[in-house]
N, C-alpha and C positions, 0 to 999 in steps of 0.2 A: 406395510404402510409405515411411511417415519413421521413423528412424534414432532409439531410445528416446535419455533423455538419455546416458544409462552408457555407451551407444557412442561419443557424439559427444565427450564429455568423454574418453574415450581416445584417440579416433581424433586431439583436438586436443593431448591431452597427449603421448602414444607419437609419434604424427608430425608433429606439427607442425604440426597441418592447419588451416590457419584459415581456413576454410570451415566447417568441423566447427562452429567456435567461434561464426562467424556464421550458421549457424544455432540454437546456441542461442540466440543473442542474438534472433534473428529469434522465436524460439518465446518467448522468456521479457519481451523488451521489452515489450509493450502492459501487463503485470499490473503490471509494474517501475513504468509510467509515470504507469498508473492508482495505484498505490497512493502513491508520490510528488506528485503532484497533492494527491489527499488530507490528506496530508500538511500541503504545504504550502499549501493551503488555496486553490487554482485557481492559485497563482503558478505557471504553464506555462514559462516559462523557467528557474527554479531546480529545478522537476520536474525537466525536460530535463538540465540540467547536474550533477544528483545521479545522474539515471538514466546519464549516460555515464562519472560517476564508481565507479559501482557496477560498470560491466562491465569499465571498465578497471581496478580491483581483480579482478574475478573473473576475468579472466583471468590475470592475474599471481599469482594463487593458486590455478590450476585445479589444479594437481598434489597441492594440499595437500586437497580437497574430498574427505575420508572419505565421506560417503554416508549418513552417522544422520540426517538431513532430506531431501528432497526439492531438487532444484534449485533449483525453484522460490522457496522456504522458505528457503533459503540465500541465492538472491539481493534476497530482500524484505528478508534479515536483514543484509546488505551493503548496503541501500538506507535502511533505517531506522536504521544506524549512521550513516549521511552524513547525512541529515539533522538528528539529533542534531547532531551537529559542526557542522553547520551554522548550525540554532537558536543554539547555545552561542557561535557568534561573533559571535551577530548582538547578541542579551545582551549581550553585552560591547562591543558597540559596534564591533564589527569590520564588519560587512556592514549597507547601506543598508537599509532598512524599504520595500519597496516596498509601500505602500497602495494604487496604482492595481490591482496585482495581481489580486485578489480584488473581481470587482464583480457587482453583482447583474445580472440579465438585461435588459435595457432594453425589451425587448418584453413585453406581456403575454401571458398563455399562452394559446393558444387552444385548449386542448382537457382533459379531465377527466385524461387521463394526465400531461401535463404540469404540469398545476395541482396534482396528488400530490404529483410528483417537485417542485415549486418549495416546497411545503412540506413534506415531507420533508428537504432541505435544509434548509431555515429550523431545524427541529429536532432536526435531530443536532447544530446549531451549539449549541444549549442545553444538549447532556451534557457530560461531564467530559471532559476529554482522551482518558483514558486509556478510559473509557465510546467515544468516538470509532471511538479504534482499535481494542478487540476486535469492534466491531459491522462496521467497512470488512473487515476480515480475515475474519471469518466469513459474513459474508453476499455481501462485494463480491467477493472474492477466492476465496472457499470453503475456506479452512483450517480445519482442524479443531482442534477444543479443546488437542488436545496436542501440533499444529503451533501455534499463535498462543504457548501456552506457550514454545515451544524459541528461536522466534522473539526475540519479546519479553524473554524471561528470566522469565515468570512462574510462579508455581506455577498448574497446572489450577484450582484452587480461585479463585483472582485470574481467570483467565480467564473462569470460571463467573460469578464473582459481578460483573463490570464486566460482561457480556453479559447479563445479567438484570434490573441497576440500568436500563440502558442502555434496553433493552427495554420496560422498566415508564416508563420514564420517555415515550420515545417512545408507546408507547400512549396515555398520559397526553393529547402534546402533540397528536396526532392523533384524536383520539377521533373528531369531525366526522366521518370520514371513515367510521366504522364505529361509527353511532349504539347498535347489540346489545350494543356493551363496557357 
């Protein structure tokens, strides 16, 4: 039987347990990694290095973690701070541009699911940023409208309407795919 977060976050804070910690980390890493990714747009190594930046905040802040979000939601929202910071250096010329980063799949897809998922890609890359991220959040991650809010800092309403835009627009770019639209 695994040990809900509220435990482990005690069990690490009250005694110091870090095992406790490393399993949250264990339970919360891959969404961490997934949503970082995304982010930054397949660069798998600056993923990586934000995602390890995020836990080691969150642990140095585990005592501070009131509980008005979900852990989960907490650590996306310690993960989309870094990244920010991140962007912002890179803007400014602080951190290299890796282009290689992000490349297309070099094989062609052999099969209808993956020919989806290769344009599907292709398409989200068409919305807005911020169109982007309420669509990865809600559908990729499964947060709910006034988890993506608390998250991001948006009002529900802003969540609502980039999830819609997003959506319509997508439809648009897919149609093919579902000739009835």
């Amino acid at each position: 039987m695994t040990s809900p977060d509220s435990e482990l976050i005690a069990r690490a804070v009250v005694d110091h347990d870090r095992s406790a910690f490393g399993a949250l980390v264990e339970r919360h890493q891959s969404s961490v990694r997934h949503f970082l990714r995304h982010l930054t747009r397949g660069d798998t190594a600056l993923a990586d290095d934000l995602a390890q930046e995020t836990f080691l905040q969150a642990f140095r802040g585990l005592a501070s973690f009131r509980g008005d979000a979900t852990v989960s939601t907490w650590l996306l929202g310690i993960a989309h701070n870094h990244w920010r910071n991140a962007r912002r250096q890179r803007d400014r010329g602080h951190l290299p541009i890796d282009h290689e980063a992000v490349s297309e799949p070099s094989e062609p897809a052999g099969s209808r699911q993956s020919d989806l998922q290769h344009d599907l890609a292709g398409a989200l890359r068409h919305l807005e940023r911020d169109e982007q991220l309420a669509i990865h959040l809600n559908y990729q991650q499964g947060l709910s409208h006034s988890e993506i809010s608390a998250l991001l800092d948006w009002p529900v309403g802003t969540v609502k309407t980039h999830l819609a835009r997003g959506k319509e627009k997508l439809r648009q770019l897919l149609a093919v795919w579902n000739p009835q639209t």
